[in-house]
Each structure stands twice: as structure tokens, then as C-alpha cells.
N, CA, C and O atoms as CSV, one atom per row, in Angstrom:
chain,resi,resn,atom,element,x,y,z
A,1,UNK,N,N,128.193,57.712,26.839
A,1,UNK,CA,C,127.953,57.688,28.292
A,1,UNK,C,C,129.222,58.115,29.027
A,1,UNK,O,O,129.139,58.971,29.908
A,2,UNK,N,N,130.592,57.465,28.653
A,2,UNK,CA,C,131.627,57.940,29.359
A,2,UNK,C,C,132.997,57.859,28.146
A,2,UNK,O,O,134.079,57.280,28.047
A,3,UNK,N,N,132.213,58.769,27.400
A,3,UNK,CA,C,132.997,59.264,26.330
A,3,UNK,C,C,134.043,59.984,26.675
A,3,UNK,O,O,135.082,59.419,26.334
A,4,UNK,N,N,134.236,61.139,27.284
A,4,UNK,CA,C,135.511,61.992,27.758
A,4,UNK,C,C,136.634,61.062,28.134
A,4,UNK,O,O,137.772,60.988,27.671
A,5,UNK,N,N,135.914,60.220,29.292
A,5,UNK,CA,C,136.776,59.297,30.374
A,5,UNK,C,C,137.498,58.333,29.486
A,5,UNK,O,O,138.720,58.195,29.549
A,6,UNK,N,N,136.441,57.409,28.341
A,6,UNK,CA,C,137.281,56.609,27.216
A,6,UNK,C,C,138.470,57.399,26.869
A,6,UNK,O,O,139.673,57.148,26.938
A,7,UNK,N,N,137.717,58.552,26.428
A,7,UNK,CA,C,139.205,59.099,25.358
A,7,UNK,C,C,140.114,59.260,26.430
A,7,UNK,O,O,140.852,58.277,26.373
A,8,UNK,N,N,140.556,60.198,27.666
A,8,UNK,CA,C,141.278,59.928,27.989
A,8,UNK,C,C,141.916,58.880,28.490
A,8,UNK,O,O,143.119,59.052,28.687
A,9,UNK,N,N,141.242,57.325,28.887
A,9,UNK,CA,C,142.093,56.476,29.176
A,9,UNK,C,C,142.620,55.802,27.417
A,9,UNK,O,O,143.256,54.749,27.373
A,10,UNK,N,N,142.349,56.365,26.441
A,10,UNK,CA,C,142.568,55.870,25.033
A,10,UNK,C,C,144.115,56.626,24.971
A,10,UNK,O,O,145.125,56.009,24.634
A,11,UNK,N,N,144.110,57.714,25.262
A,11,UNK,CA,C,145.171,58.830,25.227
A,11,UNK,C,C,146.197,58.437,26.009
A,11,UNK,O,O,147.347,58.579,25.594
A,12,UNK,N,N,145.944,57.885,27.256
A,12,UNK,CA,C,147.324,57.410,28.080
A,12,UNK,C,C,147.688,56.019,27.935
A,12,UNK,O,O,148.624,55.436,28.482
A,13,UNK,N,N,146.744,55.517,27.049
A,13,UNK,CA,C,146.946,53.946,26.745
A,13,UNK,C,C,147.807,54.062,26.004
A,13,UNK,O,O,148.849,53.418,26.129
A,14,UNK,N,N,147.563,55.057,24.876
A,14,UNK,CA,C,148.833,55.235,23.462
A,14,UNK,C,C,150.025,55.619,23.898
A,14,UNK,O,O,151.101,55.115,23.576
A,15,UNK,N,N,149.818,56.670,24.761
A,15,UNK,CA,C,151.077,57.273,25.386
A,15,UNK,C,C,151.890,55.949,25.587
A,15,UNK,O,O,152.716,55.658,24.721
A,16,UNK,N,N,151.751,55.295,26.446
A,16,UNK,CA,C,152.416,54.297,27.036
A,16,UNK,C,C,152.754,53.774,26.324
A,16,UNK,O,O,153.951,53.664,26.059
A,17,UNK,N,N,151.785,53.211,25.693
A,17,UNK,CA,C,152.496,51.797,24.415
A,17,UNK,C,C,153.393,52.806,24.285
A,17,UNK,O,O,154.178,52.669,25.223
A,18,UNK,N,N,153.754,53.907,23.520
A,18,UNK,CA,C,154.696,54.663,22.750
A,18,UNK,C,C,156.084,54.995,23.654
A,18,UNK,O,O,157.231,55.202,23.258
A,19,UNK,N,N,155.501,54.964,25.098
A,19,UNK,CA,C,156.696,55.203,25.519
A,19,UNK,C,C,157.611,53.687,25.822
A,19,UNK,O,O,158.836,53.591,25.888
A,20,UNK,N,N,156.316,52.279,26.018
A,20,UNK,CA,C,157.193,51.136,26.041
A,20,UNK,C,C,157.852,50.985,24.765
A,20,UNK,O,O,159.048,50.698,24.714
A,21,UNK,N,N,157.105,51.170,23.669
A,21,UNK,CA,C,157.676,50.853,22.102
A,21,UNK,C,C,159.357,51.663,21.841
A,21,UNK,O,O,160.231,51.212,21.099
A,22,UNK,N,N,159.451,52.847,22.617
A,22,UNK,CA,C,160.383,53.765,22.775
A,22,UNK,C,C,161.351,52.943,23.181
A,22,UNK,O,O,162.188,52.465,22.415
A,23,UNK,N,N,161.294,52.717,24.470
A,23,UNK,CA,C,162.248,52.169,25.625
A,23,UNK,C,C,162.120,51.046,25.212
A,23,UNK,O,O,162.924,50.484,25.956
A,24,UNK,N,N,161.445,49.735,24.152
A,24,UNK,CA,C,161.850,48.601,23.693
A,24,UNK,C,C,163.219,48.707,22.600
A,24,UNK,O,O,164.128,47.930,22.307
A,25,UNK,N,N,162.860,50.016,22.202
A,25,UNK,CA,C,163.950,49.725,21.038
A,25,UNK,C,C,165.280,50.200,21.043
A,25,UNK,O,O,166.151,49.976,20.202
A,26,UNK,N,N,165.387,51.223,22.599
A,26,UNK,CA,C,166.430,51.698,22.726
A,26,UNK,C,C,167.437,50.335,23.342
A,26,UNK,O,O,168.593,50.116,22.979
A,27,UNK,N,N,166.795,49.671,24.169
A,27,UNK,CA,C,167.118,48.787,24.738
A,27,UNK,C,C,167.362,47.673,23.065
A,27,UNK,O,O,168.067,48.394,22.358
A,28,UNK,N,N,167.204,46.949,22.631
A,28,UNK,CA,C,167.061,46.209,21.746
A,28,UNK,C,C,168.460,46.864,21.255
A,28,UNK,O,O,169.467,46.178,21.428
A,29,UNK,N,N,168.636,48.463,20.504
A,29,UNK,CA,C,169.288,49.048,20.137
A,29,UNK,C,C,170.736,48.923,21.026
A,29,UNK,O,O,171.799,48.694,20.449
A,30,UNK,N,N,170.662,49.073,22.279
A,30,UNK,CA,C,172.071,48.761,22.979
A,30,UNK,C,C,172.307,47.648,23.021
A,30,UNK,O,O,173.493,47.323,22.952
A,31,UNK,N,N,171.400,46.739,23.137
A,31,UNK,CA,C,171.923,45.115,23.207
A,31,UNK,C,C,172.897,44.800,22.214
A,31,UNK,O,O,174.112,44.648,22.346
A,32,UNK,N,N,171.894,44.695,20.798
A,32,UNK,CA,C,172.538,45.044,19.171
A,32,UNK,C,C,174.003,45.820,19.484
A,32,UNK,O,O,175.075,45.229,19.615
A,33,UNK,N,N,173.865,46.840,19.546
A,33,UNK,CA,C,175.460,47.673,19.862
A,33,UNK,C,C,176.701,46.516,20.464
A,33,UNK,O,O,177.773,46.276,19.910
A,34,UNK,N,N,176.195,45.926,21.720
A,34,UNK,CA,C,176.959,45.712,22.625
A,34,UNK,C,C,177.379,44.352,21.754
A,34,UNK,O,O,178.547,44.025,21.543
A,35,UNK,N,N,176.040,43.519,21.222
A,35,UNK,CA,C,176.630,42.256,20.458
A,35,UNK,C,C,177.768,42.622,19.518
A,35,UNK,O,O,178.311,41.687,18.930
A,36,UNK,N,N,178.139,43.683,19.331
A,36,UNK,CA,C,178.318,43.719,17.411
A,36,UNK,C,C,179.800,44.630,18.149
A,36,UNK,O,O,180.716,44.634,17.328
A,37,UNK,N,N,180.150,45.312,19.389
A,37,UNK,CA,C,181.387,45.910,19.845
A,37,UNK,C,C,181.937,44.952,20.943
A,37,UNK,O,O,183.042,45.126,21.457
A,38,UNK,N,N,180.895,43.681,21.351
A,38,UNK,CA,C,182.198,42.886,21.669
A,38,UNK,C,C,183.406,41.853,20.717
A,38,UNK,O,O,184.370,41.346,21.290
């Protein structure tokens, strides 16, 4: 019935997670840094 519309809100759903999952770990990643160079 609103097959197209699913997939694309399926498509920007992933996007996102992927871009929060991204920006979780860069962040996580500098924290880590910052613990370990003070």
C-alpha cells in the first residue's frame, strides 16, 4: 500500500542511525584520547 514511502522512510532511518553510530564513536573516540593524554 505505501511501499515506496516505507522504503524511503527505512532508507533515512538507516542513514541516521549510521550517521548517529558515526558521530557516537568519534566522540567516544576523543573522550578516550583526551582520558589517556591527560
Amino acid at each position: 500500500m505505501l511501499t515506496p514511502l516505507s522504503g524511503a522512510v527505512d532508507t533515512t532511518l538507516i542513514n541516521v542511525a549510521g550517521a548517529v553510530v558515526g558521530l557516537g564513536s568519534i566522540v567516544l573516540a576523543l573522550s578516550w584520547w583526551r582520558y589517556l593524554a591527560r
